[in-house]
FIKOLZA-1660 file (N, C-alpha, C; in steps of 0.1 Angstrom, whole numbers, plus 5000, padded with zeros to 4 digits):
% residues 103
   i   px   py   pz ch aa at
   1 9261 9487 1331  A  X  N
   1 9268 9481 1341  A  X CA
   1 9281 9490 1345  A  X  C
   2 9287 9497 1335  A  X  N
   2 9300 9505 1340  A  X CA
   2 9290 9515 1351  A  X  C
   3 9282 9519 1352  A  X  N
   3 9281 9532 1355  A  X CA
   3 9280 9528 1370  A  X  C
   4 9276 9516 1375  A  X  N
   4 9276 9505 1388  A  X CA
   4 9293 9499 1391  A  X  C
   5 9298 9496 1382  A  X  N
   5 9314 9496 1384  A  X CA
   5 9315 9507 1388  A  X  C
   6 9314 9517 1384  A  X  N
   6 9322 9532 1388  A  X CA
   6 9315 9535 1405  A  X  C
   7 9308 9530 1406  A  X  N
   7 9300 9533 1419  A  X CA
   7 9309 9528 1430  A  X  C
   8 9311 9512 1431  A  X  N
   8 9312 9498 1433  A  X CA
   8 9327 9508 1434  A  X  C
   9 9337 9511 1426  A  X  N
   9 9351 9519 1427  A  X CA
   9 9350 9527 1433  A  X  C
  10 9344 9532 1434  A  X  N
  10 9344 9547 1444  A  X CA
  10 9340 9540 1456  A  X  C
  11 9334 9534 1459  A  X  N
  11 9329 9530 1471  A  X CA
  11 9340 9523 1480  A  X  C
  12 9348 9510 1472  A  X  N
  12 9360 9507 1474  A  X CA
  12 9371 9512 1475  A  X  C
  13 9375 9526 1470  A  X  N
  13 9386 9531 1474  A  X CA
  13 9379 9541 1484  A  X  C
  14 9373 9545 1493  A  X  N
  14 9371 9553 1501  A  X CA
  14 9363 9568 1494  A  X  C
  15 9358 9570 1485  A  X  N
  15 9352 9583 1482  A  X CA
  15 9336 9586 1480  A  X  C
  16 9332 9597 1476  A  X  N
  16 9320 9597 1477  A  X CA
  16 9315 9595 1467  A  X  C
  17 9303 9592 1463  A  X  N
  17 9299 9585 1450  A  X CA
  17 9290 9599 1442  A  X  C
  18 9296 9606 1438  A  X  N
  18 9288 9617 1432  A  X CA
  18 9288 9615 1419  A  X  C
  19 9276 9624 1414  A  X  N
  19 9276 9623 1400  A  X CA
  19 9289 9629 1392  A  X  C
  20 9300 9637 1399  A  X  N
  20 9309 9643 1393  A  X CA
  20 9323 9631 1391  A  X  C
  21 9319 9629 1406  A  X  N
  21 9328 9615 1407  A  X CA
  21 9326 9604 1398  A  X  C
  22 9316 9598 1396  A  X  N
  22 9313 9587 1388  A  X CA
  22 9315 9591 1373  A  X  C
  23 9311 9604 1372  A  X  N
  23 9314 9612 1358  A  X CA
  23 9330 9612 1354  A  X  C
  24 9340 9616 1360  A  X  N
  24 9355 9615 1359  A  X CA
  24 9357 9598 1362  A  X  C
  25 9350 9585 1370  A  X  N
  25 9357 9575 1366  A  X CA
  25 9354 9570 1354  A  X  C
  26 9342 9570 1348  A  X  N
  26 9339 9565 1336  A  X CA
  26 9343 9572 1322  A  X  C
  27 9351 9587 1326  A  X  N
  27 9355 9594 1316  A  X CA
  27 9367 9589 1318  A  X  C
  28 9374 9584 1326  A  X  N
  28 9387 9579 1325  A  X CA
  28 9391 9564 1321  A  X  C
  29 9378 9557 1317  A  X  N
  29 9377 9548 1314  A  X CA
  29 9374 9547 1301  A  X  C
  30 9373 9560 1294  A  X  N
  30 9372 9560 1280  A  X CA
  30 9357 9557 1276  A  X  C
  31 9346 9554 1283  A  X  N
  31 9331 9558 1283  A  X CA
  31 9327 9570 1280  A  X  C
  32 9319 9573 1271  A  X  N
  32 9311 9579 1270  A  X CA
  32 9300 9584 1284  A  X  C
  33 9298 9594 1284  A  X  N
  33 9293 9594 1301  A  X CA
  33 9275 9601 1295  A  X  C
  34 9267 9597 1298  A  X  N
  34 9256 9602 1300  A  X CA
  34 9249 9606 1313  A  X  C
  35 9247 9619 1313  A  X  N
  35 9247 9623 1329  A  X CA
  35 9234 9624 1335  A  X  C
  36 9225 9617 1322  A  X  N
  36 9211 9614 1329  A  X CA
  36 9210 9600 1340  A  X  C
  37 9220 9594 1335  A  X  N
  37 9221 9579 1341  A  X CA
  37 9231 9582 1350  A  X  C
  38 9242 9592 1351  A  X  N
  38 9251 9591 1361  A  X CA
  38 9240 9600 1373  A  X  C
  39 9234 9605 1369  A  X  N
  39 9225 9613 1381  A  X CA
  39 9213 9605 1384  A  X  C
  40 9207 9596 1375  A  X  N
  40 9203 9588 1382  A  X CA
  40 9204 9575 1388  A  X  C
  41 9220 9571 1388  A  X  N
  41 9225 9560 1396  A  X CA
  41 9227 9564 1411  A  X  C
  42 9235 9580 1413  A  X  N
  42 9237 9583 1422  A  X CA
  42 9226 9588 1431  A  X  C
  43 9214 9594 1426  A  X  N
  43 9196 9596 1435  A  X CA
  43 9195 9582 1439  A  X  C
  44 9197 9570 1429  A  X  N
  44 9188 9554 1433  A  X CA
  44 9202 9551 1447  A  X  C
  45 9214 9553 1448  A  X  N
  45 9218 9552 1455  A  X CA
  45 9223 9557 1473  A  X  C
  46 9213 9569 1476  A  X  N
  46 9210 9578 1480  A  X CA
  46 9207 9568 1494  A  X  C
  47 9213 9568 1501  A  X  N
  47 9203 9560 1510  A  X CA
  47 9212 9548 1513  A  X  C
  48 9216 9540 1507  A  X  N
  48 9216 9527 1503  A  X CA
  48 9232 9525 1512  A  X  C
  49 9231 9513 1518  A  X  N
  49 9243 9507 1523  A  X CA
  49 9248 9500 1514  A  X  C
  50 9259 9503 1507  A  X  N
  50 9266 9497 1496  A  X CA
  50 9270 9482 1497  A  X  C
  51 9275 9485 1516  A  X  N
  51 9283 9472 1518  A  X CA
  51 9272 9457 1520  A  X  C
  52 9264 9463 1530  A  X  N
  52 9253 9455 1528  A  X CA
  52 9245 9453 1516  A  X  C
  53 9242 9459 1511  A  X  N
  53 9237 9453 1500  A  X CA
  53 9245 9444 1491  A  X  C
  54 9262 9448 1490  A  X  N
  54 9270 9434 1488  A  X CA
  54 9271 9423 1493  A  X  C
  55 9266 9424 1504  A  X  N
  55 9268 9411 1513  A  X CA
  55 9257 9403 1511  A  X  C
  56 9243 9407 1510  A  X  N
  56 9228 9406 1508  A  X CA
  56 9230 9397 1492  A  X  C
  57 9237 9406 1482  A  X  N
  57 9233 9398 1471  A  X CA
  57 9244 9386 1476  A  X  C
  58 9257 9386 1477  A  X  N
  58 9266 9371 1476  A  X CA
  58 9258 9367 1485  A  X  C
  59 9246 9364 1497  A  X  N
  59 9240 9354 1498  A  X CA
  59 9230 9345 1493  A  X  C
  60 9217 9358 1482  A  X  N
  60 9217 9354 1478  A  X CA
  60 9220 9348 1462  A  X  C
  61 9228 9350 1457  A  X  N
  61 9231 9342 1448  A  X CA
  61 9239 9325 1455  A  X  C
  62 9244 9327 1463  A  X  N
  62 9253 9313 1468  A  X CA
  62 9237 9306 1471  A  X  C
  63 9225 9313 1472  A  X  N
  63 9215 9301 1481  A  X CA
  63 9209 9293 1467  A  X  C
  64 9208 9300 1455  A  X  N
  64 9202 9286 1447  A  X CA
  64 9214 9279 1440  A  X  C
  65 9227 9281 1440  A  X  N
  65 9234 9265 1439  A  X CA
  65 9234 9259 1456  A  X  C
  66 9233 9263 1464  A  X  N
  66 9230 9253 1474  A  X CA
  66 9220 9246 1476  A  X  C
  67 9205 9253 1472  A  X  N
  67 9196 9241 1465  A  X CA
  67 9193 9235 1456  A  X  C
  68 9199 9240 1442  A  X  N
  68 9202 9230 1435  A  X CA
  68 9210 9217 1437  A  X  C
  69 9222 9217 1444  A  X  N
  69 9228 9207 1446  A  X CA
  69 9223 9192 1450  A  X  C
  70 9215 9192 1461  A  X  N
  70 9210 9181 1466  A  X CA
  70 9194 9174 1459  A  X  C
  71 9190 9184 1452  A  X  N
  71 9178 9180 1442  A  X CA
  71 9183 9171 1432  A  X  C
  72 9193 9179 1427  A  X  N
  72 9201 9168 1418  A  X CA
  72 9205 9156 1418  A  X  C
  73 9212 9156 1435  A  X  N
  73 9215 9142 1444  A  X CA
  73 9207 9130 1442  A  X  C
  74 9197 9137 1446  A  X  N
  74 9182 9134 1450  A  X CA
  74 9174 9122 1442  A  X  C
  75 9177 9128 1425  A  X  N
  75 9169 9118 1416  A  X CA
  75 9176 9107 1413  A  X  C
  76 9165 9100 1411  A  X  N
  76 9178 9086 1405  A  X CA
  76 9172 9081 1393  A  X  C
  77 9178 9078 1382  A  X  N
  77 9174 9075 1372  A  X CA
  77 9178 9065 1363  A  X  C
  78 9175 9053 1353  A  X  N
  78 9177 9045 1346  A  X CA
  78 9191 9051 1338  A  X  C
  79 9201 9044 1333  A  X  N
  79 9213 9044 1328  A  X CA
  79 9209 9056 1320  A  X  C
  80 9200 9056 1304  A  X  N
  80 9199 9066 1298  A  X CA
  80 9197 9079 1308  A  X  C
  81 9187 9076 1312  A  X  N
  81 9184 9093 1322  A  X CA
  81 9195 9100 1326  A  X  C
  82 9203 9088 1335  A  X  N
  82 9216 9098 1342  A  X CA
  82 9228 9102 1331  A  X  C
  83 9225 9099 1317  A  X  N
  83 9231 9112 1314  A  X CA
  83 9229 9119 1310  A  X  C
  84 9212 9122 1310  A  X  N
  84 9206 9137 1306  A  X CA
  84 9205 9141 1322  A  X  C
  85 9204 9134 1329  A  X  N
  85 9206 9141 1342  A  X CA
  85 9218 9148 1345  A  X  C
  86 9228 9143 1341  A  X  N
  86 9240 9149 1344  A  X CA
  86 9243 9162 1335  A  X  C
  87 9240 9158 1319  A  X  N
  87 9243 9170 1312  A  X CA
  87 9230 9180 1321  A  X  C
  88 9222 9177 1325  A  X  N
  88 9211 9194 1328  A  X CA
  88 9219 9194 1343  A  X  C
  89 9227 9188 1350  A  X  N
  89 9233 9193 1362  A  X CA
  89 9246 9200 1363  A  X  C
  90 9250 9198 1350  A  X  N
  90 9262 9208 1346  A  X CA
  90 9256 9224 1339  A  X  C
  91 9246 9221 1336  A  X  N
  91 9242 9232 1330  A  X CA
  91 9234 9239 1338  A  X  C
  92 9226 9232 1351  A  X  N
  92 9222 9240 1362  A  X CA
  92 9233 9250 1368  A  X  C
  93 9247 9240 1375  A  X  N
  93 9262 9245 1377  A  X CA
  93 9264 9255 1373  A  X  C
  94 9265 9257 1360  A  X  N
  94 9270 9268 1349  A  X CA
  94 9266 9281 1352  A  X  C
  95 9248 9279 1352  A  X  N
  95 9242 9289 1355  A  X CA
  95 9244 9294 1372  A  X  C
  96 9241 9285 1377  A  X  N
  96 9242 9290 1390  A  X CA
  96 9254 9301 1393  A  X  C
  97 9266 9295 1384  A  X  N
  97 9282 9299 1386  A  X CA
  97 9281 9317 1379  A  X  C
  98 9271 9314 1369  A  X  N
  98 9267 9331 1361  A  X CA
  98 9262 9343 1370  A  X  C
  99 9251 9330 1382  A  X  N
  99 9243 9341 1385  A  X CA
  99 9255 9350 1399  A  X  C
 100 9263 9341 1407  A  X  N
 100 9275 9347 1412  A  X CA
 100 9279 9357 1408  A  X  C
 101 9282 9360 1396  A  X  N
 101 9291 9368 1387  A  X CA
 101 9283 9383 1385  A  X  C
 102 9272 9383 1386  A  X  N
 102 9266 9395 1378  A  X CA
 102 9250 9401 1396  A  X  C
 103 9252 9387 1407  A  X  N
 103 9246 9393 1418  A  X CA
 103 9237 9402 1417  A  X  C
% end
């Protein structure tokens, strides 16, 4: 994952994403740098609209808590049920809130 941070940094401050570059942020980060993966982050990246493809994943990760939500709504269940219903809808939540994080 650092070596996509380092990308993701460069990308955000305005520079080019080379394997030299990504090589000096991750050595400044006190990583260990392996330059088989920093050369092949930057070939898989070759091409690739950075921004768009950020935009691409925050949609979709935001679309399965937006379908989860109303499934949930949706069931209705005897007193016992609704609170195994509720504990598995916080724990749907949780996840959904994970998958945000890591896009």
């Amino acid at each position: 994952m650092e070596y996509i941070y380092a990308a993701l940094l460069l990308f955000k401050a305005g520079k080019d994403v080379t394997e030299e570059a990504v090589t000096a942020v991750l050595q400044a980060a006190g990583v260990e740098v392996n330059d088989a993966r920093a050369k092949a982050l930057v070939a898989a990246l070759d091409g690739v609209d950075i921004e768009e493809a950020m935009a691409t994943a925050a949609v979709s990760a935001a679309a399965p808590a937006a379908a989860a939500a109303p499934t949930a709504a949706a069931e209705e269940a005897p007193a016992e049920e609704e609170e195994e219903d509720d504990a598995e809808a916080a724990e749907e939540s949780g996840m959904a809130g994970l998958g945000a994080l890591f896009g």
